[in-house]
N, C-alpha and C positions, 0 to 999 in steps of 0.2 A: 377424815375429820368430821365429823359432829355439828350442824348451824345451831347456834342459842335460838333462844326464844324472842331477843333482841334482834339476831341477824335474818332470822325470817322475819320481823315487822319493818327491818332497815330492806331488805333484798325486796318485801313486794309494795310496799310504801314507793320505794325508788323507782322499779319498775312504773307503776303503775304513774307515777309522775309524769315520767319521760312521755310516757303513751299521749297521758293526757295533752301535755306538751305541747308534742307535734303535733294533736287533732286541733287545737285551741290555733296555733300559728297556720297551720296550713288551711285551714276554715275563713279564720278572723284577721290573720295576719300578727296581734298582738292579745297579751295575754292582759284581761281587768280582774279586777279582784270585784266585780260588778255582776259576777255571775256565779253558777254554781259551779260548772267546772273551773274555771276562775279562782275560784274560793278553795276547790282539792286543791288543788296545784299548789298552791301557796302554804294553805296546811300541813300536805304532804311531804313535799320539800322541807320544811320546819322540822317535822316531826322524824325526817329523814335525815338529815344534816348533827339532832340532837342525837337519834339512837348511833350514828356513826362514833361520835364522843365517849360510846360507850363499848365499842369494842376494842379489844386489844388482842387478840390470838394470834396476832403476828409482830408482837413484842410491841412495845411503851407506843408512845406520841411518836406519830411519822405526819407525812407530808397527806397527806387523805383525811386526820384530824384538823390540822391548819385551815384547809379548806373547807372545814361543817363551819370553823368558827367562824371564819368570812362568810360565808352562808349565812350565816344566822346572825350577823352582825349587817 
């Protein structure tokens, strides 16, 4: 099967979140929106949770949807 052009900006958006993530907690302990990795992260996650909403290649609305919207909410 084939990634969209959605699912590679959801797959390395994501990825690259999580990285940031663990360096931001395991550094800082918590994550600010005060800084620049900070500010990815938050971004990231946003724009990662939104392109999630937009895949379906494994049929309609499941439980991985539910979750961007809590995300994003």
């Amino acid at each position: 099967m084939e990634i969209s052009f959605i699912g590679w900006i959801h797959t390395i958006l994501g990825t690259l979140a999580i990285f940031v993530a663990v360096f931001i907690i395991a550094t800082k302990g918590f994550i600010s929106a005060n800084n620049l990795l900070g500010r990815f992260y938050l971004i990231a996650t946003v724009i990662t949770a939104g392109t999630a909403l937009m895949l379906y290649k494994n049929g309609g609305f499941n439980l991985a949807h539910l979750l961007a919207i809590f995300t994003l909410i």
